[in-house]
VEXMAR-964304 format. One record per residue (C-alpha): residue in three letters; x, y negated, z negated. Coordinates in pm, whole numbers, plus 32768, in hexadecimal, padded with zeros to 4 digits. Layout:
N
  type     X     Y     Z
   ALA     X     Y     Z
...
// end
This chain:
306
  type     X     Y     Z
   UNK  8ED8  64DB  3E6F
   UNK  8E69  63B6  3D9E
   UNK  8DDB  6281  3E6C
   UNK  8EF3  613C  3E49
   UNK  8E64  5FF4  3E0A
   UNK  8F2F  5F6D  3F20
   UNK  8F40  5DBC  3F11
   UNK  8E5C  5D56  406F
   UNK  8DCA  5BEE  410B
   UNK  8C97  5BD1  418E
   UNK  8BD6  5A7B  418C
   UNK  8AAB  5AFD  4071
   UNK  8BF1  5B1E  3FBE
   UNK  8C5F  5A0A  3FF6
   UNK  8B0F  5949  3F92
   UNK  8AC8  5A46  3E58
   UNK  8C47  59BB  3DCE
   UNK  8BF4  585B  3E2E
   UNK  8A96  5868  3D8D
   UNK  8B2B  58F7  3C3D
   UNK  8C52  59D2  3BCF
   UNK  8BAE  5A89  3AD0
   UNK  8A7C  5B0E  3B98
   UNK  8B95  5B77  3CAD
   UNK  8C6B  5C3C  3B9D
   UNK  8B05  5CAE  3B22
   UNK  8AEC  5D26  3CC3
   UNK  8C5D  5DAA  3D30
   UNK  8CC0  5E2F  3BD7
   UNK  8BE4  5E6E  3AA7
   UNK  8AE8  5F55  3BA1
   UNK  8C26  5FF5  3C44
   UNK  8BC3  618D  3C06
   UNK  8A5E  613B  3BA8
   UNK  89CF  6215  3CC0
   UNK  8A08  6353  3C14
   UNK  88FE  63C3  3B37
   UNK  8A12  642B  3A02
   UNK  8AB3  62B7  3A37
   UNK  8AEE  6200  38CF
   UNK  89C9  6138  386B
   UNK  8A19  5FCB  38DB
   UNK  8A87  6038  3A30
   UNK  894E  60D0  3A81
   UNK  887F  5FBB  3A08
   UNK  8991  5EBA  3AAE
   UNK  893E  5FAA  3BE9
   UNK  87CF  5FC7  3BE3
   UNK  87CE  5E24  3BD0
   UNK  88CD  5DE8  3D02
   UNK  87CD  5EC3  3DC8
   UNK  86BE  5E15  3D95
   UNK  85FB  5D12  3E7A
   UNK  8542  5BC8  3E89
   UNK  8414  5BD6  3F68
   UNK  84A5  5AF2  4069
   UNK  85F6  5BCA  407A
   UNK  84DB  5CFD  4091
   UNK  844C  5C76  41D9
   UNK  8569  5C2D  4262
   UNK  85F7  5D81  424D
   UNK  84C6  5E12  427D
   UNK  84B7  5D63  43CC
   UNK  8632  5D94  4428
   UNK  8606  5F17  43FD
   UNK  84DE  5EFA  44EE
   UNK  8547  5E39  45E9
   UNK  868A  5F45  4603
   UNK  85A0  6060  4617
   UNK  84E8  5FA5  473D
   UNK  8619  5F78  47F2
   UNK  86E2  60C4  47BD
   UNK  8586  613A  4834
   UNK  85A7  607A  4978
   UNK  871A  6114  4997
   UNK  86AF  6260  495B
   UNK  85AE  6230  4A8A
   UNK  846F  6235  499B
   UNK  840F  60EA  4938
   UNK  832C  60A8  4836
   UNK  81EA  5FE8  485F
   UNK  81B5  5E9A  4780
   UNK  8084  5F43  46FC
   UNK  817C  6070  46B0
   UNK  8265  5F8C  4605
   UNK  8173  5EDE  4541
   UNK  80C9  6021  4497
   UNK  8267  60A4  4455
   UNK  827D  5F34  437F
   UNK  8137  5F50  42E5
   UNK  8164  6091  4254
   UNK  82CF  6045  420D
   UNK  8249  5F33  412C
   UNK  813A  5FDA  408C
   UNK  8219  6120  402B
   UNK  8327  6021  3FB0
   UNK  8243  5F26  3EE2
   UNK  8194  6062  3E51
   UNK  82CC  610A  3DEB
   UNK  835F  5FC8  3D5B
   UNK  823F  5F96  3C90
   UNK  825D  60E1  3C0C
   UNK  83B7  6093  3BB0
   UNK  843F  61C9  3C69
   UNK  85A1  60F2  3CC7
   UNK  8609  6153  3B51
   UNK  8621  62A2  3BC6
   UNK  8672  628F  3D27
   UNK  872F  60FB  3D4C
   UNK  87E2  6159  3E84
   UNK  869C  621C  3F55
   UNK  858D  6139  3EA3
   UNK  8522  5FFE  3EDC
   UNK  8509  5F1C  3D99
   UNK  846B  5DC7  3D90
   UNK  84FF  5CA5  3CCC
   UNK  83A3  5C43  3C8E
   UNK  834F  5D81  3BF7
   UNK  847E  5DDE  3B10
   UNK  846F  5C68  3A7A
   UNK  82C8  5C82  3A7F
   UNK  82C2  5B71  3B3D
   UNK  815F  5AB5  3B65
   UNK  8114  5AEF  3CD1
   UNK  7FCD  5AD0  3D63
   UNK  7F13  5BEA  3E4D
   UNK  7EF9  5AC5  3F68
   UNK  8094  5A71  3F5B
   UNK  80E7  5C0E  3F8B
   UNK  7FE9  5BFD  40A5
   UNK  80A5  5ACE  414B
   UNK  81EF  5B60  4150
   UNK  8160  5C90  41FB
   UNK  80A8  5B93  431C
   UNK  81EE  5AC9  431C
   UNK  82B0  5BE9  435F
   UNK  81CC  5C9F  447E
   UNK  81BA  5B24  4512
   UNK  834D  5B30  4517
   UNK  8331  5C9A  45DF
   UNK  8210  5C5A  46B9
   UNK  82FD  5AF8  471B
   UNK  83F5  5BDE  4778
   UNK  831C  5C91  484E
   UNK  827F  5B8E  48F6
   UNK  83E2  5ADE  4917
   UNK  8498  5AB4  4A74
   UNK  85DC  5B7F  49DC
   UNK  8527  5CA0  49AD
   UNK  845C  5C9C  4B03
   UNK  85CB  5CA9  4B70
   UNK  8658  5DA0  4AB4
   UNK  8569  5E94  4B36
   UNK  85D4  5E87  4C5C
   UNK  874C  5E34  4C16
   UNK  8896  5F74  4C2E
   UNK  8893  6000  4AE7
   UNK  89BE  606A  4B3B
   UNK  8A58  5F0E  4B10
   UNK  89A8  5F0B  49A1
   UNK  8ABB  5F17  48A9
   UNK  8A3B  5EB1  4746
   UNK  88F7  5F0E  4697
   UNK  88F3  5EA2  4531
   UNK  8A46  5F6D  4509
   UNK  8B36  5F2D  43CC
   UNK  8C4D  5EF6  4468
   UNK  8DC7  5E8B  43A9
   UNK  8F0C  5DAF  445A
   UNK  9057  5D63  43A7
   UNK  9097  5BED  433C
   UNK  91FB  5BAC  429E
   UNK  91FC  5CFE  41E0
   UNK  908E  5CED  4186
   UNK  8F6C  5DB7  41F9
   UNK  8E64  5CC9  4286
   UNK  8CDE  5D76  42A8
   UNK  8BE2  5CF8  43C0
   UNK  8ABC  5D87  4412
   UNK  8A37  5D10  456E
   UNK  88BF  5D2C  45BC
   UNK  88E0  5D28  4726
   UNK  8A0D  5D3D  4823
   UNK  8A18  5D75  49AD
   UNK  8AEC  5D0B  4AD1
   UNK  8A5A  5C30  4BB6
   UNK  8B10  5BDC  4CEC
   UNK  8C42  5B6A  4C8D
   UNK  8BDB  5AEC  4B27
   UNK  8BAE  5BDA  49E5
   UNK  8A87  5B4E  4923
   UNK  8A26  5B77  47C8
   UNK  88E1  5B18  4717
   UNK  886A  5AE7  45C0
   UNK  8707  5B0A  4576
   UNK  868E  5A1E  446A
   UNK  8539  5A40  43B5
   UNK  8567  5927  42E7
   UNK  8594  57A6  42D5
   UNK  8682  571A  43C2
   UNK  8804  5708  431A
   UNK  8847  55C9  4332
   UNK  8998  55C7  4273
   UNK  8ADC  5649  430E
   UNK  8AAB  5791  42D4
   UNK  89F9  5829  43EF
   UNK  8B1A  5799  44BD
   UNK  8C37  583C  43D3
   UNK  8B7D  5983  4406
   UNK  8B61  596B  454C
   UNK  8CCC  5900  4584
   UNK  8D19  5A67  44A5
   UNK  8C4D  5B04  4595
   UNK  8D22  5A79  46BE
   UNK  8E70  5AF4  461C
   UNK  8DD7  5C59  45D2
   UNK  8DBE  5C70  4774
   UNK  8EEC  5BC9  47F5
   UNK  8FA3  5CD5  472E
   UNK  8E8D  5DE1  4767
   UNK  8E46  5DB2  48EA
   UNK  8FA8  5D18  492D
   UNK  8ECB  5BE0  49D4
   UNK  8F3D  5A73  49D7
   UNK  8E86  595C  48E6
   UNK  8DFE  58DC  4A10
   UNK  8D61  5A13  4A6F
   UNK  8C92  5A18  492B
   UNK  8B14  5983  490D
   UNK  8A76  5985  47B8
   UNK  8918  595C  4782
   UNK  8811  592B  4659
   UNK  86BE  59BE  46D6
   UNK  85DB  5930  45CB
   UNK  848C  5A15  459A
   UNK  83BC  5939  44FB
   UNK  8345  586B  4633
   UNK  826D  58C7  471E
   UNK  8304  58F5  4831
   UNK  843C  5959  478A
   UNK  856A  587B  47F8
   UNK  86B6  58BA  4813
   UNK  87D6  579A  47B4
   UNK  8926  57D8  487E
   UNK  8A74  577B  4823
   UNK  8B9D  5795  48CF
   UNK  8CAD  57B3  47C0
   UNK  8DCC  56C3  47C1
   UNK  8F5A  56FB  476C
   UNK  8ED8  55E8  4633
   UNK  8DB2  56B8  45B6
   UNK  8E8C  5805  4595
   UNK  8FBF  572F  44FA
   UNK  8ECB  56B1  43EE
   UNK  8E1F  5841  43B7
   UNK  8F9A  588E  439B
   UNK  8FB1  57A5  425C
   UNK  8E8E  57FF  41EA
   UNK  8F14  596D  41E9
   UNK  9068  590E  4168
   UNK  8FD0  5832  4065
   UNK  8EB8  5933  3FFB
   UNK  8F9B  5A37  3FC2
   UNK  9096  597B  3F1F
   UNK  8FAA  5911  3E11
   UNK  8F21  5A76  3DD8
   UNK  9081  5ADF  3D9F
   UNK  90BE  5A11  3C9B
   UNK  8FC7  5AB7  3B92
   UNK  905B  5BF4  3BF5
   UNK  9154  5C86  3AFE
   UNK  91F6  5D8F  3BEA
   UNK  91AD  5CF5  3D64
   UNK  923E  5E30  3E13
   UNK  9133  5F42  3D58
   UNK  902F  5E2F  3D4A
   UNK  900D  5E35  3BD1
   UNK  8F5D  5D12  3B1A
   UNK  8FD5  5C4B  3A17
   UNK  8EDA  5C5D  38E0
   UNK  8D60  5BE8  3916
   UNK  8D7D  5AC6  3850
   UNK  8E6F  5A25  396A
   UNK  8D8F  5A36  3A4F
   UNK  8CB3  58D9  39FA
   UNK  8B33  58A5  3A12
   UNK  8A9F  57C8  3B11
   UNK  8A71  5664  3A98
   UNK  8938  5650  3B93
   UNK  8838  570B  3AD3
   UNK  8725  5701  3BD2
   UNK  880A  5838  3C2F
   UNK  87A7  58F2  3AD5
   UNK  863C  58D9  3B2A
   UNK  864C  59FA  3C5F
   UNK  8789  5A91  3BF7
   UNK  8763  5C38  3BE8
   UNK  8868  5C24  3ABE
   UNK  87A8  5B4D  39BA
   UNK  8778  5CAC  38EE
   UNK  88D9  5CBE  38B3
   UNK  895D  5B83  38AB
   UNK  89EC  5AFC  3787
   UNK  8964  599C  37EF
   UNK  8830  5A24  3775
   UNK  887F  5B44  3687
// end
């Protein structure tokens, strides 16, 4: 049975649309079917591109993945030393910069790692690769050394109940995607983090995806708003801090219009809304911000530049 390119929110989606329409049709619809091998032409390229990563998106997934490993170790009643850890990331690096420099994501886009840097031959120096690598086994060893984690060694696993899982709720008629990176009951409250590697958000958006995050578990754990405690757990200092919030009735009114609005706008470039079909490529505008072009994964294909 043939996979349907069923019409979803999720707040990169969101962000992708905002940032420009073209590189988002480039995303959702020219690489639709571009995983298989025998795929036509442009939808593997359009494929191979959407897959591919800057190296600040790299260490944050890199670090992500390994901070879930460390902690469905700890559920699983084997935890992993940081010294443990840190040899999984380095060699997780290595093998993906290596493989990305030998260009083996045009074969494998979906299993192998490719590099923005490297598919655009990007000028980066030895000493910037090396940084992200110490920037990223700071961010894990923060985690480490944090209070949270001191805790969750200790804490009932059994009250875990997210660990970087995709998980999907129903908005309106429309299938909304979160993925959580960490979720437990505590006392009476649920709590849900975020782990952020980079810069501190400073715009609205953390708190619009956090918000998301708080309707996913009233409707998932059947819990009141005020039951709910949200909390970015930024890596990058030492010790690693975590920000509370304690969501309002406001905060998830204004996610809900954000939602409403988002999907609203995506729907109109859509010629058949029900079967998600798009209306032809050149609807879809370019960005009028062009510092966007510069570290966009599409500029091979498009016709901005072609």
């Amino acid at each position: 049975m043939a996979l349907e390119n069923v019409f979803s929110w999720s707040k990169s989606r969101e962000e992708q649309f905002r940032e420009c329409q073209r590189k988002y049709f480039y995303d959702k619809y020219a690489s639709w079917g571009g995983w298989d091998r025998h795929a036509p032409k442009d939808a593997r390229l359009a494929y191979v591109l959407k897959n591919l990563k800057n190296r600040w998106a790299w260490k944050g997934e890199t670090v992500h993945h390994l901070i879930e490993n460390v902690l469905k170790s700890v559920r699983f009643k084997a935890p992993l030393s940081y010294e443990s850890a840190a040899v999984q990331l380095t060699d997780t690096m290595r093998l993906d910069y290596r493989d990305s420099k030998a260009k083996k994501y045009l074969e494998e886009p979906k299993k192998t790692l490719g590099l923005f840097e490297h598919e655009y031959e990007k000028p980066v120096a030895d000493a910037t690769w090396k940084k992200i690598h110490e920037e990223s086994a700071q961010c894990l060893k923060n985690f480490f050394d944090s209070s949270l984690y001191q805790e969750l060694l200790n804490d009932d696993v059994a009250r875990w109940l997210v660990i970087e899982d995709l998980e999907e709720f129903d908005f309106e008629g429309n299938k909304i995607f979160v993925k959580l990176d960490f979720a437990r009951k505590k006392d009476e409250l649920i709590e849900i983090y975020d782990w952020k590697t980079g810069k501190p958000d400073p715009s609205e958006g953390a708190s619009i995806q956090m918000a998301v995050y708080a309707m996913y578990a009233m409707g998932k754990w059947k819990v009141p708003l005020n039951k709910i405690q949200t909390y970015l757990f930024n890596l990058t200092q030492s010790p690693a801090e975590k920000k509370g919030q304690l969501l309002s009735e406001s905060a998830i009114e204004a996610a809900k219009k954000t939602l409403f609005a988002g999907i609203a706008d995506m729907k109109r470039l859509l010629a058949d809304p029900k079967k998600n079909i798009p209306m032809p490529e050149e609807v879809f505008a370019f960005t009028e911000n062009t510092r966007f072009c510069d570290n966009c994964n599409f500029r091979k294909i498009c016709k901005k530049y072609l």
